[in-house]
C-alpha positions in Angstrom: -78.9 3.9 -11.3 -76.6 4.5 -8.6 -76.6 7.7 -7.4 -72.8 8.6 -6.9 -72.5 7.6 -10.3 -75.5 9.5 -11.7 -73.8 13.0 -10.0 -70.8 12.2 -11.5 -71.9 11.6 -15.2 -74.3 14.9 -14.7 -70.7 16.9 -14.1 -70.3 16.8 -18.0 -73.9 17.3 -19.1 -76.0 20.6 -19.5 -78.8 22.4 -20.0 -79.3 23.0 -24.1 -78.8 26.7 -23.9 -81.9 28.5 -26.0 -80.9 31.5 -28.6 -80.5 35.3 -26.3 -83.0 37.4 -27.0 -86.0 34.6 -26.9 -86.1 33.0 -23.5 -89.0 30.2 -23.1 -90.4 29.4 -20.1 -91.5 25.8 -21.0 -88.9 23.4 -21.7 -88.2 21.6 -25.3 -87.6 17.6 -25.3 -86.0 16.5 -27.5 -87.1 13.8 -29.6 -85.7 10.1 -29.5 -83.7 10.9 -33.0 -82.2 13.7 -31.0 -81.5 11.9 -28.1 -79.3 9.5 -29.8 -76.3 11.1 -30.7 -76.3 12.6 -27.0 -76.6 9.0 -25.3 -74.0 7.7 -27.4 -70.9 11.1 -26.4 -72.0 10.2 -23.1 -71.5 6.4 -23.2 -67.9 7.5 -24.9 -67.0 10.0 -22.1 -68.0 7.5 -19.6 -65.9 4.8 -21.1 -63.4 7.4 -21.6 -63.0 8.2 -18.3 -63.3 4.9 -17.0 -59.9 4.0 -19.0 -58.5 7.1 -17.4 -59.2 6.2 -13.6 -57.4 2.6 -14.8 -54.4 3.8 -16.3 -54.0 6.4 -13.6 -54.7 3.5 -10.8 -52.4 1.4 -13.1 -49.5 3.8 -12.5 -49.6 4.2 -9.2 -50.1 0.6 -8.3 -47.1 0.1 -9.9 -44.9 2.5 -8.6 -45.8 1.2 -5.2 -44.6 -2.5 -6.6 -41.1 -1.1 -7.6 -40.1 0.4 -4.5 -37.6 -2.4 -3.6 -36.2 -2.8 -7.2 -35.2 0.9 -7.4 -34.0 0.8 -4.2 -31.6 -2.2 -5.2 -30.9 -0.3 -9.1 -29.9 2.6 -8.0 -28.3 1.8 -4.4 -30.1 3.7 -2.2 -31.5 3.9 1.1 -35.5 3.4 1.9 -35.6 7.2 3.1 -34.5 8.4 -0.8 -36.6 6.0 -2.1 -39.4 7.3 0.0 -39.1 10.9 -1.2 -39.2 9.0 -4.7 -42.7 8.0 -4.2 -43.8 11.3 -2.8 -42.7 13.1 -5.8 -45.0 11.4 -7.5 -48.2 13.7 -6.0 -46.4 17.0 -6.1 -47.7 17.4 -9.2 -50.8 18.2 -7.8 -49.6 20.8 -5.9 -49.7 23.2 -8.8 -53.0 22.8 -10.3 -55.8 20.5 -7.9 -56.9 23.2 -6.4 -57.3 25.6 -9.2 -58.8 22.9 -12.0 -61.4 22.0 -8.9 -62.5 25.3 -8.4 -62.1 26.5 -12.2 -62.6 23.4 -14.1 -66.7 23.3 -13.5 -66.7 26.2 -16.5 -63.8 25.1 -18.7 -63.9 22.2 -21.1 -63.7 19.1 -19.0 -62.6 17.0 -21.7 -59.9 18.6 -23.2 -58.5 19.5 -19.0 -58.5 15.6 -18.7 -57.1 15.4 -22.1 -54.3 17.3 -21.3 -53.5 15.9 -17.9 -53.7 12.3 -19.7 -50.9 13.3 -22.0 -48.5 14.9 -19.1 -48.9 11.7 -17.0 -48.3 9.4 -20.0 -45.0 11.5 -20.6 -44.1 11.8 -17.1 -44.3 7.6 -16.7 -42.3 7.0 -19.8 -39.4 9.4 -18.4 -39.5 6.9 -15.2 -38.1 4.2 -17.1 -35.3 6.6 -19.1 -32.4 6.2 -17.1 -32.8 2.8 -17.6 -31.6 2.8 -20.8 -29.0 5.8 -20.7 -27.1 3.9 -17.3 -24.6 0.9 -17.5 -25.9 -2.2 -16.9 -26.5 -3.3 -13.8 -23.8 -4.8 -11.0 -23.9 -7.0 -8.1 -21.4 -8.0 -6.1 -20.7 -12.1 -5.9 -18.6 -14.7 -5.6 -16.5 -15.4 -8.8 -13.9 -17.7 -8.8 -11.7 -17.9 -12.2 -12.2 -22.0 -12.4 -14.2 -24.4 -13.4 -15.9 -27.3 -11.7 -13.0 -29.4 -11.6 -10.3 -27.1 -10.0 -10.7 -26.3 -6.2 -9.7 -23.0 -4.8 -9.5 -21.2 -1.5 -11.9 -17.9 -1.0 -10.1 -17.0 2.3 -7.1 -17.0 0.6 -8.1 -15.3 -2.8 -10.0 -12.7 -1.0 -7.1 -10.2 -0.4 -8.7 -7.0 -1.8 -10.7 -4.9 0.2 -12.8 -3.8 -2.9 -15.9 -6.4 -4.1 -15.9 -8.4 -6.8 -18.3 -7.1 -9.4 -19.9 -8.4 -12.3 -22.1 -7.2 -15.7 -22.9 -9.0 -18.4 -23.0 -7.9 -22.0 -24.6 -9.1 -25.3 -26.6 -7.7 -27.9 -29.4 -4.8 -27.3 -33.4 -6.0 -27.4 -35.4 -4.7 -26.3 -73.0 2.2 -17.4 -73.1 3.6 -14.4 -71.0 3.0 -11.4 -67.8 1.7 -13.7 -65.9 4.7 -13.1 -64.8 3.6 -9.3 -64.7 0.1 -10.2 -62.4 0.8 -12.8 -60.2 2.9 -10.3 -60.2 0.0 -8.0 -59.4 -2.9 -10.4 -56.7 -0.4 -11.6 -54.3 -1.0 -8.9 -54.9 -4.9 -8.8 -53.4 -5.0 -12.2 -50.5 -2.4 -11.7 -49.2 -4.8 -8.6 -49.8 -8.1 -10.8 -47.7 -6.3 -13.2 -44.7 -5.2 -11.0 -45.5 -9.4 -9.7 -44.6 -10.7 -13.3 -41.8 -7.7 -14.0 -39.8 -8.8 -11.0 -39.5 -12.0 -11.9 -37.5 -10.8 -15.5 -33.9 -9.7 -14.3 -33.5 -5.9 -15.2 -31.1 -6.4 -18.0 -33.4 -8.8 -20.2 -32.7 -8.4 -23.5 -29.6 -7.0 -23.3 -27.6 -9.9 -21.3 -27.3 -13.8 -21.6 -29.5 -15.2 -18.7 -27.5 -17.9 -18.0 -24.8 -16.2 -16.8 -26.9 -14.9 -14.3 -26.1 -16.5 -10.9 -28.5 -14.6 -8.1 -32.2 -15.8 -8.3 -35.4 -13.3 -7.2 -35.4 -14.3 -3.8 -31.4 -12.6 -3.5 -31.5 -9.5 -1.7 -29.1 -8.1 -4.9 -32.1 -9.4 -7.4 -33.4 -6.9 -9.4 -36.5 -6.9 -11.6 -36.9 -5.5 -14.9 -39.1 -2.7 -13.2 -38.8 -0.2 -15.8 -40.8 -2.5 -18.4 -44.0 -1.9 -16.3 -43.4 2.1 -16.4 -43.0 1.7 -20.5 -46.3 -0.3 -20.7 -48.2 1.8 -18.6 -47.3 5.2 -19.9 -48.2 4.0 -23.1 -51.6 2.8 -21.5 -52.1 6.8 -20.3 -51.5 8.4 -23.8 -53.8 5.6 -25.5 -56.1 7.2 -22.7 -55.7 10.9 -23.8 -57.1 10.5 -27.3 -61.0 9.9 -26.8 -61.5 13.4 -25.3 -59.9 15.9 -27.9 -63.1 14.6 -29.8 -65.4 15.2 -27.5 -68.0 19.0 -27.3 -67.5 21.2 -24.4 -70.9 20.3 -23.2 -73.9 17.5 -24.1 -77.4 18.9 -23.9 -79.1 17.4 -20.8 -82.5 15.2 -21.5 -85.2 16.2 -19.0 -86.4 13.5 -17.2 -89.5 13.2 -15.0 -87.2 12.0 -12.0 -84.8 15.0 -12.8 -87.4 17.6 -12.4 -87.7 17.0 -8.5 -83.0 16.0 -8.1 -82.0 17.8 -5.5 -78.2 17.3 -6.6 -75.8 19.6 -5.7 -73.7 18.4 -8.8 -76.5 19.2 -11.2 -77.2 22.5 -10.0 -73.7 23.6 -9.7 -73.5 23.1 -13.4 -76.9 23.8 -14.5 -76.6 27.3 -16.0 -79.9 27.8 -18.3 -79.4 31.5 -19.6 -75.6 31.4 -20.0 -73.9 31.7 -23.1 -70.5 29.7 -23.1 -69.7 31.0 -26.9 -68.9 34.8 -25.4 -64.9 34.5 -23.9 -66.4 38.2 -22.7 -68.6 36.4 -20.3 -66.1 34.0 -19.6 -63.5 35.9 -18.4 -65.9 38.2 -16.3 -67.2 35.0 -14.4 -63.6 33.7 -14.0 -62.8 37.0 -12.3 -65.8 37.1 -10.2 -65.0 33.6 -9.2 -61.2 34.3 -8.5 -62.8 37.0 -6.2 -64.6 34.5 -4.1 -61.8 32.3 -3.4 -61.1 33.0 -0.2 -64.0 34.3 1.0 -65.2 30.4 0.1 -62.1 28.9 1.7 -62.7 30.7 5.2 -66.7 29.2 4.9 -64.6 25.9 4.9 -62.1 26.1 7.0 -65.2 27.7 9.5 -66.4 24.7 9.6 -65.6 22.8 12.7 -67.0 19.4 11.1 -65.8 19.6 7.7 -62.0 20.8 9.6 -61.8 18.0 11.7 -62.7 15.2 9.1 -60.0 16.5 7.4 -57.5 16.3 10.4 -58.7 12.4 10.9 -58.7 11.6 7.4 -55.4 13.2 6.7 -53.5 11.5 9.7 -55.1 8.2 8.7 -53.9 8.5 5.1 -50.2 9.0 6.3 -50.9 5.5 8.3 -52.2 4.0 5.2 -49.7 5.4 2.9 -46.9 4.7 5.0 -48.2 1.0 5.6 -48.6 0.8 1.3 -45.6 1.9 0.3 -43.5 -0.5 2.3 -45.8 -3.4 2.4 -44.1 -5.3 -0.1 -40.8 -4.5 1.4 -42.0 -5.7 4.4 -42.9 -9.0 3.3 -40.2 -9.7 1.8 -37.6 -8.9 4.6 -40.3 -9.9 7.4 -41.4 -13.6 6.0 -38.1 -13.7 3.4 -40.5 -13.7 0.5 -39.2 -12.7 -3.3 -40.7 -9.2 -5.0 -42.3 -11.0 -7.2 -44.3 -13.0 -4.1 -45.0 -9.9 -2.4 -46.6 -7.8 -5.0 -48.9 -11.0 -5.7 -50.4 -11.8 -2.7 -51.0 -7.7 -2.6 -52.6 -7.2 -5.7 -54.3 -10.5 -5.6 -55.4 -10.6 -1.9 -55.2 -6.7 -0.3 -57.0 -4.8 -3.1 -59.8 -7.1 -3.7 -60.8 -7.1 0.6 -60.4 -2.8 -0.3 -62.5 -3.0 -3.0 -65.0 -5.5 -1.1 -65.0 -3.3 2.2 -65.8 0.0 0.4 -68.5 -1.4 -2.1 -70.3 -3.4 1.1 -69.7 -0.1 2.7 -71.8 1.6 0.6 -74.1 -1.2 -0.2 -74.9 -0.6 4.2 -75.6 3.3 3.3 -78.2 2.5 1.0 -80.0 -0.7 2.1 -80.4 0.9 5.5 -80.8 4.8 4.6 -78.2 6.0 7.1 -77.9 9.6 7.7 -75.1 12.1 8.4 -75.0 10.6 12.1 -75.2 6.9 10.9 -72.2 7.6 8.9 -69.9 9.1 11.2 -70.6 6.3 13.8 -69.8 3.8 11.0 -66.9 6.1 9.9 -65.8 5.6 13.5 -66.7 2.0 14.2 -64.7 0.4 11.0 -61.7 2.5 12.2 -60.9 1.0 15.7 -62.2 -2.3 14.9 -59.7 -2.6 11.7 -56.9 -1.0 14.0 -57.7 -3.5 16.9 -57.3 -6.4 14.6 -53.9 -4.8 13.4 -52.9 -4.9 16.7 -52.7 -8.8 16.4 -50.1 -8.2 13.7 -47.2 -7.4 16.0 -47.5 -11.4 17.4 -47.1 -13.1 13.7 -43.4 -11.8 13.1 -40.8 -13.9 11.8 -37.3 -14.0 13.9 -33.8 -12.9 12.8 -32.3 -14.6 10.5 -29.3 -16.5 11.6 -26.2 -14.3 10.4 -23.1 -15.1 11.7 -21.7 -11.6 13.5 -24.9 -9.8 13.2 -27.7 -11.3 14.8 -25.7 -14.1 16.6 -22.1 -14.7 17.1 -19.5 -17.3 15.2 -20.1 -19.9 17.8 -23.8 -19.7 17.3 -24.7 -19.7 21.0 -26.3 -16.0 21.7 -27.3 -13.0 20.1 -25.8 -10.5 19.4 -26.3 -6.9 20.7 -25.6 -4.2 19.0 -22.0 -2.7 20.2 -20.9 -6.7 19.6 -21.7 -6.9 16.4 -18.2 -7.6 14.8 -17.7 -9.6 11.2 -14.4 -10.8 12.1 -13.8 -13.2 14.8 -10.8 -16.0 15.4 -11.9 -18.4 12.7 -11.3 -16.0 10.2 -8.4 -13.8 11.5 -6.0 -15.3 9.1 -7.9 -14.7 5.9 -8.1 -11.2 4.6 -11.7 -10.4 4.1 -13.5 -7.0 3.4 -16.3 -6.2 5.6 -17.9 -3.8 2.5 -18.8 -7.2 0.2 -22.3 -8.8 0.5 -22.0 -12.7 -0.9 -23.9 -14.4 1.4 -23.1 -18.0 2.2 -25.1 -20.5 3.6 -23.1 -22.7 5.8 -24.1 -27.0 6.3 -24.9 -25.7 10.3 -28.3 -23.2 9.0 -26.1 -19.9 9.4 -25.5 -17.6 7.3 -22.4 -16.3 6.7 -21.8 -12.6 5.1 -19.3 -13.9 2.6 -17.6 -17.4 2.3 -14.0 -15.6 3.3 -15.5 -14.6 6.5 -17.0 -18.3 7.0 -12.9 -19.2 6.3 -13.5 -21.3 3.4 -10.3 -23.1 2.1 -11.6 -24.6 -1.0 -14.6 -23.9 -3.1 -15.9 -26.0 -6.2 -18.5 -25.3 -9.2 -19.6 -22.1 -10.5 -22.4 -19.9 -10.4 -25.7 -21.3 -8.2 -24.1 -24.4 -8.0 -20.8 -23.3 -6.0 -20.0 -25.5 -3.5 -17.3 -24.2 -0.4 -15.4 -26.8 1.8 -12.7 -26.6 5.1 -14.8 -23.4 6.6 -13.3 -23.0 9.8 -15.5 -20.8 11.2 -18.4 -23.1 10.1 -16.8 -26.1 11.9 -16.5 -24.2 14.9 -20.3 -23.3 15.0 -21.1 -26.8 13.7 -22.5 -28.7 16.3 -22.4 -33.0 16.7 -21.7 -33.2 12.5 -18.5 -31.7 11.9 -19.6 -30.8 8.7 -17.7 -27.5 7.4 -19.3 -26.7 4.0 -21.6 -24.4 2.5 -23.4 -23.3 -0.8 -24.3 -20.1 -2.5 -26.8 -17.8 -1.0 -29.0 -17.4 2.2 -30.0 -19.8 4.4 -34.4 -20.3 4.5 -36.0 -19.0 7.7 -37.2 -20.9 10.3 -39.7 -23.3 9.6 -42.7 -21.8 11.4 -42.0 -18.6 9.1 -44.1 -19.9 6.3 -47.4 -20.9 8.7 -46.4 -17.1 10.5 -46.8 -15.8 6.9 -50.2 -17.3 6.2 -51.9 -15.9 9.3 -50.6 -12.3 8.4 -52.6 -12.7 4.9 -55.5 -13.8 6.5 -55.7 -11.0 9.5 -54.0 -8.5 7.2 -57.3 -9.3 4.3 -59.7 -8.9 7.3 -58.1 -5.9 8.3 -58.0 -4.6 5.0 -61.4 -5.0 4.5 -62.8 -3.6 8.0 -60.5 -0.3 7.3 -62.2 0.3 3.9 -66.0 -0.1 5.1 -65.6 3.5 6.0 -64.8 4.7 2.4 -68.0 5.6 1.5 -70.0 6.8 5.1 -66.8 9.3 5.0 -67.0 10.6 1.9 -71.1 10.8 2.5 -69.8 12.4 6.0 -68.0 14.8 3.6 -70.4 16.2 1.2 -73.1 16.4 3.2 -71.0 18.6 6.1 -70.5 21.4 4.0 -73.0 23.8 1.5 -73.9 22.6 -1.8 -72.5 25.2 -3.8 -68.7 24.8 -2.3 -68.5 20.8 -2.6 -66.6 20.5 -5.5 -64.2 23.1 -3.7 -64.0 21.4 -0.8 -63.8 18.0 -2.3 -60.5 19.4 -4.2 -59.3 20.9 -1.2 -59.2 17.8 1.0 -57.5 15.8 -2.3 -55.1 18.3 -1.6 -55.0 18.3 1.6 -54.6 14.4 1.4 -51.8 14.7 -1.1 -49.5 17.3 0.5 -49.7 16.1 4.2 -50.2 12.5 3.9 -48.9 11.3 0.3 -45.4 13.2 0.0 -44.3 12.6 3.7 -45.5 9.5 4.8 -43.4 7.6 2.7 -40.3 9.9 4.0 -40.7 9.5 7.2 -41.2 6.2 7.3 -38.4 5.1 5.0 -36.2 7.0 7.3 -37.5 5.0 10.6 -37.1 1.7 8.7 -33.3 2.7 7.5 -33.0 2.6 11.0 -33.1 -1.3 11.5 -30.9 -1.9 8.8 -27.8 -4.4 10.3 -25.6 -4.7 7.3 -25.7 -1.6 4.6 -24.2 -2.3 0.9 -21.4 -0.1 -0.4 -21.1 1.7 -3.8 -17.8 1.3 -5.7 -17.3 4.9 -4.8 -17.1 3.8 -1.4 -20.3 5.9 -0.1 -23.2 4.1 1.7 -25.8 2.3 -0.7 -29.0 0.1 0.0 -29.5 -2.1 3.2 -28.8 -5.4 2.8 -30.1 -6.8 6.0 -32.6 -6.1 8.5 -33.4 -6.2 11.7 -37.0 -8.2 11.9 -37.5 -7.2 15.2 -36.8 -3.9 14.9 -38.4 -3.9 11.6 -41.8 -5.1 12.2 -41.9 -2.6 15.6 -41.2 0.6 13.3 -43.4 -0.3 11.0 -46.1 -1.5 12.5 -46.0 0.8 15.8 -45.9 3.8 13.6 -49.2 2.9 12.1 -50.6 1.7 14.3 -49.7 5.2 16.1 -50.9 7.4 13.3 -54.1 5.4 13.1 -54.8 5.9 16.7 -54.7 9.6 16.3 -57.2 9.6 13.4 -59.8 7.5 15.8 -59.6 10.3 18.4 -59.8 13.2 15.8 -63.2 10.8 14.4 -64.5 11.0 18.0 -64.5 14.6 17.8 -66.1 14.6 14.5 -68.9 11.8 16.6 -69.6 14.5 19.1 -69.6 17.6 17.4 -72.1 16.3 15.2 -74.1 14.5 18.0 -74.5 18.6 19.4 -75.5 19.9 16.5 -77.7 16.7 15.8 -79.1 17.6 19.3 -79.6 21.5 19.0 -81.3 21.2 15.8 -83.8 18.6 16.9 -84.2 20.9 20.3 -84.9 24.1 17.6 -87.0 21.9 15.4 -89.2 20.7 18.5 -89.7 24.3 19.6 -90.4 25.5 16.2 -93.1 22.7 16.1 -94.6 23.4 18.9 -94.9 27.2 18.1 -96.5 26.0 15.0 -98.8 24.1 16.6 -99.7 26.8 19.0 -100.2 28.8 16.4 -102.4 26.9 14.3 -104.6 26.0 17.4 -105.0 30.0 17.5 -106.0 30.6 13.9 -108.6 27.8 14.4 -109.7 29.5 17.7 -110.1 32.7 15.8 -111.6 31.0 12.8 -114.4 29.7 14.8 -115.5 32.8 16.5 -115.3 34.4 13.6 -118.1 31.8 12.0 -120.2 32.0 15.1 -120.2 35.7 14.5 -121.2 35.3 10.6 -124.3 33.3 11.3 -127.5 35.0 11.4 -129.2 33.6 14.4 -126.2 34.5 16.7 -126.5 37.8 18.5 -124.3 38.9 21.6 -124.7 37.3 24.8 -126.9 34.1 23.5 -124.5 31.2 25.4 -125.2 33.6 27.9 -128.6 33.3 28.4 -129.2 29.9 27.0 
């Protein structure tokens, strides 16, 4: 049995607690009929709790895989949609640190009960304003003709406010498992968000064919909040085994039991303690209460637990940071669809995470490495996995070409940022609004923000299949062809964007996987810093820790950095500022790669301090431990000394002086 696992299915048993007033000294096993019933609550706890770490994982996976279809629903910048995803650990703000130091006396199952049920609720109300909103709007190009009429967009596009369009139709609508489960959870909750991007958000309650933007548009939007109905549903389901379950199971004493030397077991071990007296209860609650912060100043004291948690917070704003927008950055990086992104992630990314941390681990016990060991490895998988993200910065994709954004309506040179100017002498005569986003791809590979500002005389077909024709402005950055025409949507990136793509999966799964080799030496590095009988404390404290200074503004901060390379911003029909429609690749890829790579650089030197204050006290207590030897040894040659005279004196034929005179 693993051990990890084996502490963590001890938190829920306990000692059978013998009748007051006749304690035994000798301890009563049961026999195998009794053992039976116990064996089997355990195996449903342990199942139980498995299906909790999924639909928990589930959940958050997902919410990560949405962040660019609520950003596109709702209109909203990356910095909003940032504190979004950081609301989502304030919860634990309120109660982490109180259920970890409290819970180890309350009934565990009813807690996780409890907590199942307000996360279930909490992801249905996600999805809510879904249905109590209007359907959802994006601007396009819609001329009022069929295929066989020809009209001009420069000279139908008079009014500065877009063209929007919604649809309407009817309404539709054993041991170990625990952290494998938690693992595979967030696979699944990104394949998810992969297939609910591909349904447009409306499904169900529009007809499809009237749809004319595809999921590789920057308006597409997914049906995201299907994925928040199915998994809430998944967290109640996952409330229901544990209302059944006994506050306690009595513990079977085994021969390999008798010698554990778990922390975990004897922090809940309580042989002479009656749990039926709320007297007792509340007296040992206060007592506890009491020693909070005599217990959190032992922590905090502690120069290697302190700085761990410095490292391991920094690094988690890296890695959050780096999560959140991952998809986002593939998509606007490599021009990739949602759907594309989120599969490659929960297909690719997760499984290297899951691979590095369980190798990790597999390292720590084929090799038996100690507190020292781990650190060092702790260290070692940090600037190796940061070194190879390095190489990231190299396998970008350039700007796309967009006529008056990234290069100018004669296609010759880029643009910089004070010349960046939509309208230009092709199309001075046509009347075009600067707010609209209908991107046109013109016959010369450039995009054009909207077929009046390509000056587009004539257009033909509807939908995907419209067809423009006479745009001046093409013609002019046209080069030997002469062609002036041009179809709905962007035009593809480069051709060496696909092959850039491919090496970032490859170095960003090898990267992935070196990070996550220090999961597990960390979290040994963890428990074993600190006294047994504050670890579950502590181990709350630095989920908290983890939570409040690395999950709620990391995604903030780094939204707000990447709003920054946004060239061309989408307007609301109330005329405020909504979501970016275009980036800046460049500018992109530096902010949010430099920032992590930033971040993680701090964590390595914060590790090195961790390195060498545990190589001193490594040192000191081997200096102590050789003096005390040697003392010992002194001592013992002594008492031997002694021990010999003392026979010479006891035998009979030994009088005073005899080596003397012999």
């Amino acid at each position: 049995m693993d051990p990890t696992a084996k502490e963590n299915v001890q938190l829920f048993n306990k000692n059978s607690v013998q009748s007051v007033g006749r304690p035994s000294s000798k301890r009563e096993y049961p026999s195998s009929e009794e053992k039976q019933p116990c064996c089997g609550e355990l195996k449903v706890f342990l199942g139980a709790l498995s299906f909790v770490y999924f639909a928990k994982a589930l959940a958050e996976g997902y919410l990560k895989s949405t962040i660019t279809q609520i950003e596109r629903r709702f209109d909203i910048p990356s910095s909003l949609v940032g504190v979004i995803d950081g609301s989502f650990e304030i919860g634990n703000l309120l109660i982490i640190t109180f259920v970890s130091y409290f819970g180890a006396k309350l009934h565990r199952p009813k807690i996780i009960g409890a907590g199942c049920l307000i996360m279930g609720v909490g992801t249905l109300l996600i999805a809510m304003p879904q249905f109590f909103m209007e359907q959802y709007r994006y601007e396009r190009y819609s001329p009022f003709s069929n295929s066989s009429l020809s009209i001009s967009p420069c000279l139908e596009s008079n009014s500065p406010l877009p063209i929007l369009v919604t649809e309407k139709s009817q309404s539709k609508i054993n041991n170990g498992c625990v952290q494998t489960v938690a693992i595979i959870g967030p696979i699944f909750g990104f394949l998810l968000g992969s297939l609910c991007a591909k349904l447009y958000v409306d499904i169900g309650f529009v007809n499809l064919d009237h749809i004319t933007i595809t999921p590789k548009d920057p308006q597409w939007v997914g049906a995201w909040w299907l994925g928040y109905l199915i998994a809430g549903i998944i967290s109640l389901l996952a409330a229901v085994p544990f209302w059944f379950l006994p506050k306690s199971l009595p513990r079977t004493q085994r021969k390999e039991d008798s010698n554990s030397s778990s922390e975990k077991s004897k922090f809940i071990m309580d042989d002479h303690t009656d749990y039926q007296t709320s007297l007792g209860e509340k007296a040992e609650i206060m007592e506890m209460a009491k020693d909070f912060l005599p217990s959190l100043k032992s922590l905090f004291g502690n120069p290697i637990y302190f700085l761990y948690l410095c490292a391991s917070t920094i690094q988690f704003n890296s890695l959050f940071g780096m999560v959140t927008y991952k998809p986002k950055y593939i998509e606007q990086q490599y021009g990739q669809s949602s759907s594309k992104a989120n599969f490659v992630i929960g297909l690719i990314n997760i499984p290297a995470v899951a691979l590095g941390i369980f190798s990790g681990g597999i390292v720590m016990k084929k090799f038996r490495i100690g507190v020292y060991g781990a650190s060092k490895l702790y260290l070692g998988s940090s600037v190796l996995g940061y070194l190879l993200f390095l190489s990231l910065f190299a396998l970008g994709c350039e700007n796309s070409d967009v006529a008056g954004l990234t290069i100018t309506y004669q296609g010759t040179k880029p643009v910089s940022y004070h010349e960046r100017a939509l309208f230009s002498d092709c199309n001075s005569r046509c009347k075009c609004s600067e707010t609209k986003w209908e991107p046109m791809c013109g016959e010369n590979g450039i995009t054009y923000v909207t077929a009046c500002l390509a000056g587009c005389q004539t257009s033909t077909g509807s939908g995907k299949t419209t067809i423009f024709y006479n745009c001046t402005c093409v013609g002019t950055a046209a080069s030997k062809s002469g062609n002036s025409s041009g179809m709905v949507g962007r035009c593809q990136k480069d051709n060496g964007c696909p092959r850039m793509f491919l090496y970032f999966l490859i170095i960003s799964v090898i990267t992935s996987y070196t990070l996550s080799l220090g999961g597990i030496p960390g979290y040994i590095l963890l428990l074993r810093c600190i006294k047994p009988q504050l670890k579950s404390f502590a181990l709350g404290i630095y989920t908290l820790a983890v939570r409040v200074f690395a999950g709620i503004p990391a995604p903030v901060y780094f939204g707000v950095l990447i709003d920054k390379s946004c060239l061309k911003w989408g307007f609301k029909r109330c005329g405020s500022r909504g979501a970016c429609r275009l980036y800046d690749s460049n500018a992109f890829r530096h902010i949010y790669l430099g920032l992590t790579m930033m971040l993680g650089t701090m964590s390595i030197f914060l590790s090195t301090a961790v390195l060498f204050t545990l190589k001193k006290d490594y040192v000191s207590k081997h200096r102590n431990f050789r003096t005390k030897k040697e003392r010992t040894m002194v001592s013992t040659r002594i008492r031997k000394e002694n021990c010999t005279t003392s026979d010479h004196l006891l035998q009979p034929n030994y009088w005073p002086g005899k080596e003397t005179q012999l």
